[in-house]
N, CA, C, O and CB atoms as a CASP TS submission, in Angstrom:
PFRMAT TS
TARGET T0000
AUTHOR 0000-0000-0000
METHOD Language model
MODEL 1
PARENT N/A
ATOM      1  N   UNK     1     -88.304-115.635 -75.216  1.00  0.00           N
ATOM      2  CA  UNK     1     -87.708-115.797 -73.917  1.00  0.00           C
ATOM      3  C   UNK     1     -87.711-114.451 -73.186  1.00  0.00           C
ATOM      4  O   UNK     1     -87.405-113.370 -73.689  1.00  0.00           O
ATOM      5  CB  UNK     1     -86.280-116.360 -74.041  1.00  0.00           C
ATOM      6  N   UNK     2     -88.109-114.678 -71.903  1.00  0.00           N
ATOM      7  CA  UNK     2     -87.746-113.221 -70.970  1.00  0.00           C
ATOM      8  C   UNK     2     -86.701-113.020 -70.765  1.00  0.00           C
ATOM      9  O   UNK     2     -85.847-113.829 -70.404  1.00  0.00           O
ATOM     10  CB  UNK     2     -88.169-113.026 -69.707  1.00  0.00           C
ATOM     11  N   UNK     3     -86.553-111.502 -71.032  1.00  0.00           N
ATOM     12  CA  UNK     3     -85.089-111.002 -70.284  1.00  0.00           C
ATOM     13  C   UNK     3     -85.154-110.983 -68.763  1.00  0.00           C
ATOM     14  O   UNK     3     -86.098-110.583 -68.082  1.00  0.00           O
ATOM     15  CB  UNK     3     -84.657-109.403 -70.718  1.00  0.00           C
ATOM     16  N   UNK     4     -84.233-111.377 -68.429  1.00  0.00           N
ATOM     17  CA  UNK     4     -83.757-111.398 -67.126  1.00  0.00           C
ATOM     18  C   UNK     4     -83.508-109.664 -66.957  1.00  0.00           C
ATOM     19  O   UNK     4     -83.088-108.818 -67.745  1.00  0.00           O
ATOM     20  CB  UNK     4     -82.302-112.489 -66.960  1.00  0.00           C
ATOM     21  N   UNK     5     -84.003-109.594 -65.480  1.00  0.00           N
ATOM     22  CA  UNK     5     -83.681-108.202 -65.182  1.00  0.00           C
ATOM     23  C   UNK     5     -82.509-108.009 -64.110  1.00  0.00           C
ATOM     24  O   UNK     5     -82.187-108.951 -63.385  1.00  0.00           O
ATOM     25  CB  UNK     5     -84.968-107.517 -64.678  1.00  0.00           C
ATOM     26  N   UNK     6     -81.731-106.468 -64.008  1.00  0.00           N
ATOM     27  CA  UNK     6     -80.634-107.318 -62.808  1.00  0.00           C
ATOM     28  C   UNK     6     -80.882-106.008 -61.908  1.00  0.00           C
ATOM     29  O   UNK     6     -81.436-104.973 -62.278  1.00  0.00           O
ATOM     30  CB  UNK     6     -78.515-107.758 -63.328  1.00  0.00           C
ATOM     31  N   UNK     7     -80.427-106.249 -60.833  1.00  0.00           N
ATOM     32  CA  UNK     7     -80.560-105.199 -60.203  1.00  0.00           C
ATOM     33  C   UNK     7     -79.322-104.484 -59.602  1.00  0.00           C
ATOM     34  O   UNK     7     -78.268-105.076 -59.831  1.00  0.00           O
ATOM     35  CB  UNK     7     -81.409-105.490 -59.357  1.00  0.00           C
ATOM     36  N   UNK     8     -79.268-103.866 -59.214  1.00  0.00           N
ATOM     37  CA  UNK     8     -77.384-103.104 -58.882  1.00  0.00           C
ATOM     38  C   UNK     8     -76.504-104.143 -57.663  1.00  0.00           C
ATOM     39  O   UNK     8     -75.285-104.291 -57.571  1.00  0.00           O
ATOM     40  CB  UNK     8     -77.530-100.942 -57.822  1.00  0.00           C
ATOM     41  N   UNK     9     -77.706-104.827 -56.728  1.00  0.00           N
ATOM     42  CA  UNK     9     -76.667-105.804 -56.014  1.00  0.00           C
ATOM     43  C   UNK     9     -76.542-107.364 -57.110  1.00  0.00           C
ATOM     44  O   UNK     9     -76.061-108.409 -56.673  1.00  0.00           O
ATOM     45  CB  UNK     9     -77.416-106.230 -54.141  1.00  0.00           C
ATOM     46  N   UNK    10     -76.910-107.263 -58.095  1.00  0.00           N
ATOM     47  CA  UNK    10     -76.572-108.168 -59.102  1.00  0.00           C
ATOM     48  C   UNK    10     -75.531-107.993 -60.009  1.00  0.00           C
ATOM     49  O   UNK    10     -74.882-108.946 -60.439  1.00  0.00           O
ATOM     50  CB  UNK    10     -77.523-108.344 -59.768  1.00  0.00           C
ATOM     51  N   UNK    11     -75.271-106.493 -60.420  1.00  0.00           N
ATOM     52  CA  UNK    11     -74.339-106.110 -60.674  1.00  0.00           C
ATOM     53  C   UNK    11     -73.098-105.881 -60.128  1.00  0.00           C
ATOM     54  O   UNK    11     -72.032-106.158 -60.679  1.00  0.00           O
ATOM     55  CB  UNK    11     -74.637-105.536 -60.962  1.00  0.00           C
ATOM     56  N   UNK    12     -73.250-105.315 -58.914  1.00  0.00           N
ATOM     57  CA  UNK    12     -72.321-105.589 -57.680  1.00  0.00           C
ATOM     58  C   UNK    12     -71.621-106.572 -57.924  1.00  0.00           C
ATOM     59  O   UNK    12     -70.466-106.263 -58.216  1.00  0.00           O
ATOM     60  CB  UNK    12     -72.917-105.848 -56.426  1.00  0.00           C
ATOM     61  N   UNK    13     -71.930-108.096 -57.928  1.00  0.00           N
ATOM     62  CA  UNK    13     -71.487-109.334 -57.515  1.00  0.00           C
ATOM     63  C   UNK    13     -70.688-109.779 -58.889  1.00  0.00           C
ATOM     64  O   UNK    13     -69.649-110.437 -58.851  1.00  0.00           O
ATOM     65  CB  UNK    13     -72.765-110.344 -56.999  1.00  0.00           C
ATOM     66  N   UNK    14     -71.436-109.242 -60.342  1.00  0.00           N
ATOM     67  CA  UNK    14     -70.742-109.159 -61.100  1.00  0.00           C
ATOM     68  C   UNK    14     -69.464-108.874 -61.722  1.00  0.00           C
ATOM     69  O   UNK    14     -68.724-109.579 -62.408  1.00  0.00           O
ATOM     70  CB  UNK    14     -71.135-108.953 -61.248  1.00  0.00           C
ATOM     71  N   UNK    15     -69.361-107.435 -61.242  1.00  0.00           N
ATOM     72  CA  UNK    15     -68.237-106.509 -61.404  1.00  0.00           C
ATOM     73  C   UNK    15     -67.054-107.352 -60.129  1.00  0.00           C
ATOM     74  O   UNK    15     -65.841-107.358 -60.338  1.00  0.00           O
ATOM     75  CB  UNK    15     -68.847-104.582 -60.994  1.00  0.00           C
ATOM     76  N   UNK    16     -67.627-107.954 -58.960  1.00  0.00           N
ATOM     77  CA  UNK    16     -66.495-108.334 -58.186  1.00  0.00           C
ATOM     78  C   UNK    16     -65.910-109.687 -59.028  1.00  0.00           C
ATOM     79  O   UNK    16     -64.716-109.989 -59.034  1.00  0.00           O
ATOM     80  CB  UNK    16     -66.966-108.638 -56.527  1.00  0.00           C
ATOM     81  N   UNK    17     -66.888-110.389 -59.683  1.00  0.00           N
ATOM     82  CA  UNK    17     -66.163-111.509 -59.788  1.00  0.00           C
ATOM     83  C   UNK    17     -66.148-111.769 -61.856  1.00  0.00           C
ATOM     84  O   UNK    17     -65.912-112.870 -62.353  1.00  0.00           O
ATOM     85  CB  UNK    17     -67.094-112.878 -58.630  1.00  0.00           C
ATOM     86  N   UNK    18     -66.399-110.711 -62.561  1.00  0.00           N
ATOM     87  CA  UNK    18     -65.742-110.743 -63.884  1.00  0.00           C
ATOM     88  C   UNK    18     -64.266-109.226 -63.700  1.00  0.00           C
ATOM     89  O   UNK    18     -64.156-108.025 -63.455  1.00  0.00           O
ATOM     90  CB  UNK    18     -67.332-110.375 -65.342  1.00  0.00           C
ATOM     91  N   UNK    19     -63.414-110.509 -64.054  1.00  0.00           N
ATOM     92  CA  UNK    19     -62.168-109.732 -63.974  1.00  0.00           C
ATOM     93  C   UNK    19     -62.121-108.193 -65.088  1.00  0.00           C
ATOM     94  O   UNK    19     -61.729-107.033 -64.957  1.00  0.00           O
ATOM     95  CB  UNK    19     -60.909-110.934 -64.422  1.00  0.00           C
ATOM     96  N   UNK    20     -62.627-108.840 -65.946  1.00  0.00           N
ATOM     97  CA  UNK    20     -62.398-107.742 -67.039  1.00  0.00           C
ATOM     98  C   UNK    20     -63.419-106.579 -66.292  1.00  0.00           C
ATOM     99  O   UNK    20     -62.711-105.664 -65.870  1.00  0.00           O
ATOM    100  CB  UNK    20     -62.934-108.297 -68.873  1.00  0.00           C
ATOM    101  N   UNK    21     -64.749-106.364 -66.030  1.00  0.00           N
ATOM    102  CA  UNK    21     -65.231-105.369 -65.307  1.00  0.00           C
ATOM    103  C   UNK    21     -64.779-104.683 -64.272  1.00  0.00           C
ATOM    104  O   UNK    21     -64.649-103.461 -64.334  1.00  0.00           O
ATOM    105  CB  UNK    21     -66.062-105.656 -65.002  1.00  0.00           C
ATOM    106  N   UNK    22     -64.428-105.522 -62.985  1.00  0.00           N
ATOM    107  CA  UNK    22     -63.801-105.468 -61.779  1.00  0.00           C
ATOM    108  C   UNK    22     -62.265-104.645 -62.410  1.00  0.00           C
ATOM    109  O   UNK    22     -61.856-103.973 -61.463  1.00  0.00           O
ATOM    110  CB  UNK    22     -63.677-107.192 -61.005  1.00  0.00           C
ATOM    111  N   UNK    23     -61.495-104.502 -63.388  1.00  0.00           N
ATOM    112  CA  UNK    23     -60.724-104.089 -63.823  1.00  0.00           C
ATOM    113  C   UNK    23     -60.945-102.396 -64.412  1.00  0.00           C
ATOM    114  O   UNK    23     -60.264-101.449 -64.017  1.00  0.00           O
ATOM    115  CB  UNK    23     -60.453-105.090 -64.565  1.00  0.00           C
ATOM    116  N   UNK    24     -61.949-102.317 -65.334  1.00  0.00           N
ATOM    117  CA  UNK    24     -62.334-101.235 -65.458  1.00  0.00           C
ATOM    118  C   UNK    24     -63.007-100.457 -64.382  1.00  0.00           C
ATOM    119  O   UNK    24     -62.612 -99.295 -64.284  1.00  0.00           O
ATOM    120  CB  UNK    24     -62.924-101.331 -66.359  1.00  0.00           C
ATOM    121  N   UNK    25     -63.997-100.864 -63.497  1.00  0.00           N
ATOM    122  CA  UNK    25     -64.513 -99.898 -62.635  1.00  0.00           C
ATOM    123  C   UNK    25     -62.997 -99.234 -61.629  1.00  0.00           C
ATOM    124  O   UNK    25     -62.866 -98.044 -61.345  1.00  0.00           O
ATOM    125  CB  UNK    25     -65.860-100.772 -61.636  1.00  0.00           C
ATOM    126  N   UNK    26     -61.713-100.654 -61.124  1.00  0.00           N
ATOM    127  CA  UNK    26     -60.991 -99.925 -60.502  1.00  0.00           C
ATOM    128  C   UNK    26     -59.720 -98.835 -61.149  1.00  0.00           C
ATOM    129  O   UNK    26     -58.872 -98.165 -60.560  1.00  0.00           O
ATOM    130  CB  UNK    26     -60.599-100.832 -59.717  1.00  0.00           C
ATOM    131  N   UNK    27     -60.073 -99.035 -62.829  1.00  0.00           N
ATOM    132  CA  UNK    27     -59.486 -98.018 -63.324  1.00  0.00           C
ATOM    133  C   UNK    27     -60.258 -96.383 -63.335  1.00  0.00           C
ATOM    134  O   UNK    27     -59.872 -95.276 -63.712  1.00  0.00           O
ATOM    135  CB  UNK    27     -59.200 -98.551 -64.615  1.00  0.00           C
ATOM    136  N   UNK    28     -61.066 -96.712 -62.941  1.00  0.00           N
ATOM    137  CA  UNK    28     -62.355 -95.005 -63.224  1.00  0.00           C
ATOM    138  C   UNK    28     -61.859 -94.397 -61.720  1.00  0.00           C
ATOM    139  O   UNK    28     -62.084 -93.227 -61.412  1.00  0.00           O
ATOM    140  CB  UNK    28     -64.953 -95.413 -63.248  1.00  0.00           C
ATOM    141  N   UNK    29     -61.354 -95.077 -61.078  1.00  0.00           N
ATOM    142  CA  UNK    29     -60.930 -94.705 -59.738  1.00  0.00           C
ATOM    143  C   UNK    29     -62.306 -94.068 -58.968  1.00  0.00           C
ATOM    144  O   UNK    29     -61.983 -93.251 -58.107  1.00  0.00           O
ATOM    145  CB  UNK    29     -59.615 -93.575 -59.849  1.00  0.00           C
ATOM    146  N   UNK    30     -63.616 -94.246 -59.083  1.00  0.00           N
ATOM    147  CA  UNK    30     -64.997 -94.318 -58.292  1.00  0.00           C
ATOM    148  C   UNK    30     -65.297 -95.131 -57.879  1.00  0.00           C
ATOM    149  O   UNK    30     -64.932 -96.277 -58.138  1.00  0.00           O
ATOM    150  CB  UNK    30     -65.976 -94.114 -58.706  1.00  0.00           C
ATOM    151  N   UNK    31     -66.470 -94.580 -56.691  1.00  0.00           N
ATOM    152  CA  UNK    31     -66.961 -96.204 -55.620  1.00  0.00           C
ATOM    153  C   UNK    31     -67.668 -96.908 -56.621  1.00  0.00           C
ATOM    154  O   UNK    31     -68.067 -96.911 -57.785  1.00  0.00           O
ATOM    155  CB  UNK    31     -68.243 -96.017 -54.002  1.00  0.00           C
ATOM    156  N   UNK    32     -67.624 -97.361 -55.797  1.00  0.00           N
ATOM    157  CA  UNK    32     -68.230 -98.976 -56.804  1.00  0.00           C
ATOM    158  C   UNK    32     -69.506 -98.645 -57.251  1.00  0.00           C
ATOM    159  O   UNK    32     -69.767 -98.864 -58.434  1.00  0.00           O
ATOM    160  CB  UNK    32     -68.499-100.664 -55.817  1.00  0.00           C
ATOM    161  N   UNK    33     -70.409 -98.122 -56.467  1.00  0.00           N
ATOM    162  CA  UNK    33     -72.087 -97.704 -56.761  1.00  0.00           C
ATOM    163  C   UNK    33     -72.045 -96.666 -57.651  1.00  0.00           C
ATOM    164  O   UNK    33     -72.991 -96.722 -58.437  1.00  0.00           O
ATOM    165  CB  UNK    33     -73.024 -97.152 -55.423  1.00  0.00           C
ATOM    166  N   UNK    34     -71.183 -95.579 -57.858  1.00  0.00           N
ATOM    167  CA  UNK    34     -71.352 -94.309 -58.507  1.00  0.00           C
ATOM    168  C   UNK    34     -70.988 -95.323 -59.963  1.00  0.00           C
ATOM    169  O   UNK    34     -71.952 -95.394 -60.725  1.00  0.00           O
ATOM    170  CB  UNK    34     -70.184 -92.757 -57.919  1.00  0.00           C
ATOM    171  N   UNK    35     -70.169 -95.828 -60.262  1.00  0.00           N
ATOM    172  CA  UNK    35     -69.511 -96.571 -61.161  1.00  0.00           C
ATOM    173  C   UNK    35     -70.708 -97.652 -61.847  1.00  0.00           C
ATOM    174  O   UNK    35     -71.242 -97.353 -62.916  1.00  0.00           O
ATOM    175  CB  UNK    35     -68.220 -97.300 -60.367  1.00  0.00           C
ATOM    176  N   UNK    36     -71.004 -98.715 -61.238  1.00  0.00           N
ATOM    177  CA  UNK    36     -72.536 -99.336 -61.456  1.00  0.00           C
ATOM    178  C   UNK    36     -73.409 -98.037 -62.020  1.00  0.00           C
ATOM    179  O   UNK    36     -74.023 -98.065 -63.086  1.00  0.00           O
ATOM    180  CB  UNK    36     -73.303 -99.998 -59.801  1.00  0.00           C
ATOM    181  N   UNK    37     -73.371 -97.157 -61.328  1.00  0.00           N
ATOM    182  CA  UNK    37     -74.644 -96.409 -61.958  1.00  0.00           C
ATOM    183  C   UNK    37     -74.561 -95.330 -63.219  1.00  0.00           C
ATOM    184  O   UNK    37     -75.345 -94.492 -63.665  1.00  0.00           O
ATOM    185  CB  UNK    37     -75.257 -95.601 -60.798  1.00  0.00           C
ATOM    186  N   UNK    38     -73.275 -95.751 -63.558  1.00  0.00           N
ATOM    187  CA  UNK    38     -73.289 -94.626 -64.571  1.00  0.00           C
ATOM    188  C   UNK    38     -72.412 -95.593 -65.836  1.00  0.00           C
ATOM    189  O   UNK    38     -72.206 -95.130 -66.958  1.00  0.00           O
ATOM    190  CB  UNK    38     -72.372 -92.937 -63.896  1.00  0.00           C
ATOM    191  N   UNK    39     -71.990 -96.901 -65.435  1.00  0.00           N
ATOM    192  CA  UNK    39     -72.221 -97.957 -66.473  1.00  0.00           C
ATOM    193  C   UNK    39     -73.162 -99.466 -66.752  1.00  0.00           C
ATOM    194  O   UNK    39     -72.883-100.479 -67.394  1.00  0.00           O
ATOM    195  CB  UNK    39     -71.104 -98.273 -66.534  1.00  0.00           C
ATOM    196  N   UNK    40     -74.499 -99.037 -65.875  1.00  0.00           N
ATOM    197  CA  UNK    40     -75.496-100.137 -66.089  1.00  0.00           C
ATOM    198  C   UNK    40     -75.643-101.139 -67.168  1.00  0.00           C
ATOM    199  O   UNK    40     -75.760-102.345 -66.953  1.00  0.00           O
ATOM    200  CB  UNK    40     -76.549 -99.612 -66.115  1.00  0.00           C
ATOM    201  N   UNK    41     -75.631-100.480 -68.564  1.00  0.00           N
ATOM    202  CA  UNK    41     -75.693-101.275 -70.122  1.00  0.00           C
ATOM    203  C   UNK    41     -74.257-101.658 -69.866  1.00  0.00           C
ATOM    204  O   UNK    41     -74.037-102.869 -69.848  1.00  0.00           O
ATOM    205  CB  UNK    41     -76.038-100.225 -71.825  1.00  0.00           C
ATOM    206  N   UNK    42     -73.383-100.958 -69.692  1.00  0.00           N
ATOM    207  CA  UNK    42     -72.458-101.972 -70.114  1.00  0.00           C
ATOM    208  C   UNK    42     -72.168-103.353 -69.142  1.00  0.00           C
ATOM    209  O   UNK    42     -71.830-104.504 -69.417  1.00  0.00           O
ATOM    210  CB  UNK    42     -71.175-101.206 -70.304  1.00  0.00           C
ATOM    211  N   UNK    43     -72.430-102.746 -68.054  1.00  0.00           N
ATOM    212  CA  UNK    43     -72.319-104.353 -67.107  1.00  0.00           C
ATOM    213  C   UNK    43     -73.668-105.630 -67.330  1.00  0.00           C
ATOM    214  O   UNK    43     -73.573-106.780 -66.902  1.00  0.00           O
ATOM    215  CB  UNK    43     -72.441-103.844 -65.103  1.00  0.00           C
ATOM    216  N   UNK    44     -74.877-105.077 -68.096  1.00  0.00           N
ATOM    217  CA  UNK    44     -76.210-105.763 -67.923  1.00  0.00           C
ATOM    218  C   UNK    44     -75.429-106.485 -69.268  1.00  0.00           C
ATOM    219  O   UNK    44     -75.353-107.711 -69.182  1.00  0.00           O
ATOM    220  CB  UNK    44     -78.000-104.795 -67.970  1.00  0.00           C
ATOM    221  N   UNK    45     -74.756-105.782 -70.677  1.00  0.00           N
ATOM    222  CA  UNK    45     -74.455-106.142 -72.041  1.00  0.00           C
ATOM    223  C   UNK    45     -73.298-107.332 -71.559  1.00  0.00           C
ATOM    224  O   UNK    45     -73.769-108.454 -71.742  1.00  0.00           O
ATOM    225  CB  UNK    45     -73.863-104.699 -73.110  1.00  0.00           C
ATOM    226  N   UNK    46     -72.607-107.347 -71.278  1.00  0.00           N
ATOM    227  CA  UNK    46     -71.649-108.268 -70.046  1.00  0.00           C
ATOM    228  C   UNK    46     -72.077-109.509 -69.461  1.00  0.00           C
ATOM    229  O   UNK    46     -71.528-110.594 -69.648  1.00  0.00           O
ATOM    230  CB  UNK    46     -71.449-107.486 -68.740  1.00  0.00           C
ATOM    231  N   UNK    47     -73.098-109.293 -68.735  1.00  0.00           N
ATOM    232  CA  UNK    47     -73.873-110.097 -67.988  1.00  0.00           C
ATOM    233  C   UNK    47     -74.683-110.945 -69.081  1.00  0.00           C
ATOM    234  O   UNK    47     -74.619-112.166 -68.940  1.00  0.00           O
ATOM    235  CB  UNK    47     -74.758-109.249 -66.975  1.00  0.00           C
ATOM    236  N   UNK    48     -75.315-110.532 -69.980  1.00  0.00           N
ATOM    237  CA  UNK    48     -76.355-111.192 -71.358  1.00  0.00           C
ATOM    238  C   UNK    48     -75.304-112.024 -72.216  1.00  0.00           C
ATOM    239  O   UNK    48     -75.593-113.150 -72.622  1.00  0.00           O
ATOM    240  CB  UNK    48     -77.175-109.754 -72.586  1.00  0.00           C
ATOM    241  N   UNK    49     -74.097-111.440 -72.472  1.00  0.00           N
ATOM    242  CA  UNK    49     -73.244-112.100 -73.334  1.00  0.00           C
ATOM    243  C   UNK    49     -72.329-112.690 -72.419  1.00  0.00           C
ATOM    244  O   UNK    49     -71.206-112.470 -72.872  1.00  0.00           O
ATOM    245  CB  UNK    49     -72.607-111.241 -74.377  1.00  0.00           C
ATOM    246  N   UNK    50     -72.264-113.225 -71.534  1.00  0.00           N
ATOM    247  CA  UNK    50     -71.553-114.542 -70.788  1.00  0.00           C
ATOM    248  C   UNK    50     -72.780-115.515 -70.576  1.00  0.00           C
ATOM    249  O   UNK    50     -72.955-116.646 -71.029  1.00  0.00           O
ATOM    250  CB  UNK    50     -70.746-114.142 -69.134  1.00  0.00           C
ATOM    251  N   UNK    51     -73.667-114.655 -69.660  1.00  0.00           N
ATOM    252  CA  UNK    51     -74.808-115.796 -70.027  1.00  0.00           C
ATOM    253  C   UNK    51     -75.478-116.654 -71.219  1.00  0.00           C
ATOM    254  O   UNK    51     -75.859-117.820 -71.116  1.00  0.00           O
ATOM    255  CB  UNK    51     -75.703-115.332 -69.716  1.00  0.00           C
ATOM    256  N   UNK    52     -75.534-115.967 -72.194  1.00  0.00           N
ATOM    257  CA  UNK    52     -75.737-116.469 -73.136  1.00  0.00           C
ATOM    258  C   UNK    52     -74.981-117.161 -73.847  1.00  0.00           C
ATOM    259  O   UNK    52     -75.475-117.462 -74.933  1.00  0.00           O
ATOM    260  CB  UNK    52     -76.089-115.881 -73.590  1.00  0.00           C
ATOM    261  N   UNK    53     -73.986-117.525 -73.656  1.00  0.00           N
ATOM    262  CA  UNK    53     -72.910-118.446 -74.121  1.00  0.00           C
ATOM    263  C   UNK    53     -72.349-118.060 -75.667  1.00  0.00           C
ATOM    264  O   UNK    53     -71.998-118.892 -76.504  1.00  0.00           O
ATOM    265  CB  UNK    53     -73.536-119.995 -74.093  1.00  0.00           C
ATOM    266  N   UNK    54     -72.351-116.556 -75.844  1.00  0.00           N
ATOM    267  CA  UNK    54     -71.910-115.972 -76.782  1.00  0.00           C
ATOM    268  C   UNK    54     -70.482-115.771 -76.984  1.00  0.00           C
ATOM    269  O   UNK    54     -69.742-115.924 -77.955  1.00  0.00           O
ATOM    270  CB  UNK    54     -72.473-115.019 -76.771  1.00  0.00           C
ATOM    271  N   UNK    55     -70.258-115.264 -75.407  1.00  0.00           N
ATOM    272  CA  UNK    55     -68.417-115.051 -74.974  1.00  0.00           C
ATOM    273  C   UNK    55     -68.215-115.624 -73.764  1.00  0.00           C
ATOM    274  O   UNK    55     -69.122-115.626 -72.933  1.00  0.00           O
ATOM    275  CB  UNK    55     -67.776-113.372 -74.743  1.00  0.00           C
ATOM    276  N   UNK    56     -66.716-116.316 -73.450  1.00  0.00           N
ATOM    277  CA  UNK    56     -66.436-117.073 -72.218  1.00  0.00           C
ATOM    278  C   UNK    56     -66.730-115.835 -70.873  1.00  0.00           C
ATOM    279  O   UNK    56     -66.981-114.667 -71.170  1.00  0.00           O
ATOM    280  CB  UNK    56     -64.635-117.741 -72.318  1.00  0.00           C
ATOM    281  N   UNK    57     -66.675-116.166 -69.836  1.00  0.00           N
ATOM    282  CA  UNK    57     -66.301-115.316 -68.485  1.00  0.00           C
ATOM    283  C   UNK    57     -65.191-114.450 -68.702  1.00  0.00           C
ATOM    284  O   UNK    57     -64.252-115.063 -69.210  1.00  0.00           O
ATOM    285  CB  UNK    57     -65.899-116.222 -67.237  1.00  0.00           C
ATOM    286  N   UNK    58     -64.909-112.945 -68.449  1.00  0.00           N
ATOM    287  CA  UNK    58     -63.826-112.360 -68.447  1.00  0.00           C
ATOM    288  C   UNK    58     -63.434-111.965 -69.925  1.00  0.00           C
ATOM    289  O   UNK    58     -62.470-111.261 -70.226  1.00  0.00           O
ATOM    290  CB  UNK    58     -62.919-113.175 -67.763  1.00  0.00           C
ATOM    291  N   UNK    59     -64.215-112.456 -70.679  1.00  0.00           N
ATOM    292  CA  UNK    59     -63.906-111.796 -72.073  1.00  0.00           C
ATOM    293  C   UNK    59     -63.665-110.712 -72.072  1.00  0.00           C
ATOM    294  O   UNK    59     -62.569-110.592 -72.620  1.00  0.00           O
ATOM    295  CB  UNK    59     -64.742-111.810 -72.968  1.00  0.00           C
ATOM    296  N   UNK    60     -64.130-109.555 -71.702  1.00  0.00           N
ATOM    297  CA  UNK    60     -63.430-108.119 -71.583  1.00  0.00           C
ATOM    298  C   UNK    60     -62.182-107.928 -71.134  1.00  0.00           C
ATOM    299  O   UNK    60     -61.637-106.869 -71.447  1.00  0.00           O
ATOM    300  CB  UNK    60     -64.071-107.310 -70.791  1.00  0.00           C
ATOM    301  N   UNK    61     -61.415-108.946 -70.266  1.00  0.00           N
ATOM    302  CA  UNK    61     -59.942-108.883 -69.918  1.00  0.00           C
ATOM    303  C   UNK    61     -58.949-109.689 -70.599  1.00  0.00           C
ATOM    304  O   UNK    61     -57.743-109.440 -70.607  1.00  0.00           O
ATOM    305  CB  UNK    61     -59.780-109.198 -68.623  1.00  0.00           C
ATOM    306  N   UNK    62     -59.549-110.728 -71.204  1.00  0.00           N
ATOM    307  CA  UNK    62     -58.738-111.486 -71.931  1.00  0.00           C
ATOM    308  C   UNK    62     -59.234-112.188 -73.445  1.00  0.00           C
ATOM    309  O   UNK    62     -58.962-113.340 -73.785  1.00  0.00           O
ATOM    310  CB  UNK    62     -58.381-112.462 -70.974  1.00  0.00           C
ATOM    311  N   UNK    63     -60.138-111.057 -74.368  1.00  0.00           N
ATOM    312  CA  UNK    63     -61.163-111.200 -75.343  1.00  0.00           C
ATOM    313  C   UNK    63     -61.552-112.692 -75.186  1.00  0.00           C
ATOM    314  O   UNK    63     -61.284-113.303 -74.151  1.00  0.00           O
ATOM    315  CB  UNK    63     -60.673-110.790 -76.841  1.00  0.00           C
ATOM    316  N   UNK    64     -62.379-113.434 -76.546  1.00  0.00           N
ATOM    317  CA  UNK    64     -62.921-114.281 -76.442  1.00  0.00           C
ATOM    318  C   UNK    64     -63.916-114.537 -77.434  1.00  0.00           C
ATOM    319  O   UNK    64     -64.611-115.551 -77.365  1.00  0.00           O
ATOM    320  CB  UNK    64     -63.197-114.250 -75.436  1.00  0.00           C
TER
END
């Protein structure tokens, strides 16, 4: 299977709407883009393991 690739306005949309991310980036207290760009793996590792039906949505805020 291909990996899906994401791109930073994919990540963007991510981080707004998984709580557990959206939680950490507004704890780093950085804009949102500096933040995306200096945690890419962890939001793409995020993105692979909800999609993949490994862990529910928001697992980083409320495990899973």
């Amino acid at each position: 299977m291909r990996q899906q690739r994401n791109n930073d306005e994919d990540r963007r949309q991510w981080v707004l709407n998984d709580e557990g991310l959206y939680c950490e980036w507004r704890r780093s207290r950085q804009s949102m883009r500096q933040w995306i760009r200096e945690n890419r793996d962890l939001i793409d590792e995020c993105i692979r393991t909800v999609t993949s039906g490994r862990k529910p949505a928001h697992y980083l805020r409320y495990g899973g």
